[in-house]
C-alpha positions in Angstrom: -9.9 7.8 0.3 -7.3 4.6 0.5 -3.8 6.8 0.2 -4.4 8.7 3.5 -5.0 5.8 5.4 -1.5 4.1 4.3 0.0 7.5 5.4 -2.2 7.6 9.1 -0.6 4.3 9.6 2.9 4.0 8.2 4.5 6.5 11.0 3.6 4.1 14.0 5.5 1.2 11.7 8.4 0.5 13.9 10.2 -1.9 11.5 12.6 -0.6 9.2 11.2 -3.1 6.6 8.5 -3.0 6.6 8.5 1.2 6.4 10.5 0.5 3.5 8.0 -1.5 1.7 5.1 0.7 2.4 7.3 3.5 1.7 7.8 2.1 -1.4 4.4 1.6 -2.0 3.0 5.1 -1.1 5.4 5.8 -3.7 4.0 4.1 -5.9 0.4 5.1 -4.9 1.9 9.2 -5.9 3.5 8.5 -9.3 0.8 6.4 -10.7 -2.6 7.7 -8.7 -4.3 6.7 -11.8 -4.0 2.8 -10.9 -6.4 4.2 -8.1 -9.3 5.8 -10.0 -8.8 3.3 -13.0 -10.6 -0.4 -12.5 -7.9 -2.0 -14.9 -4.9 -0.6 -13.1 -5.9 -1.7 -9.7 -5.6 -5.8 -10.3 -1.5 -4.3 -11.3 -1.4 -2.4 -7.8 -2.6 -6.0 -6.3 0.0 -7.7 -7.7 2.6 -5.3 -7.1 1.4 -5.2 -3.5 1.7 -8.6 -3.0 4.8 -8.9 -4.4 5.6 -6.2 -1.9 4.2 -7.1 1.5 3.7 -10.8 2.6 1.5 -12.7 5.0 0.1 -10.8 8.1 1.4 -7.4 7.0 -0.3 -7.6 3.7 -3.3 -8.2 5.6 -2.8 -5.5 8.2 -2.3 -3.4 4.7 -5.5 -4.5 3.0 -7.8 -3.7 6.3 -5.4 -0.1 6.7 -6.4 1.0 3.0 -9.3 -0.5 2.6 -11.6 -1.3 6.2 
């Protein structure tokens, strides 16, 4: 599943943040899991994770949750 993987790889984030952001983003992941299992609510989770997360960490972020 894609949440563990954000939560394997947000304790070796040194940067305050960028924790922060992800933080914010597991966050979001818990309160609205049903963006996950739903195909329409996932295009809203790519947006919000873009919005987010920029450049090279949104990258690193993509191949974390989904690689």
């Amino acid at each position: 599943s894609t949440v563990p993987k954000i939560w394997r790889w947000l304790p070796k984030e040194s940067d305050p943040e960028v924790r922060a952001k992800l933080l914010s983003f597991c966050g979001l992941l818990i309160s609205h899991p049903g963006h996950w299992i739903d195909g329409g609510g996932r295009s809203q989770f790519v947006e919000v994770l873009n919005q987010e997360i920029s450049g090279s960490e949104r990258e690193e972020a993509w191949k974390m949750m989904y690689e």
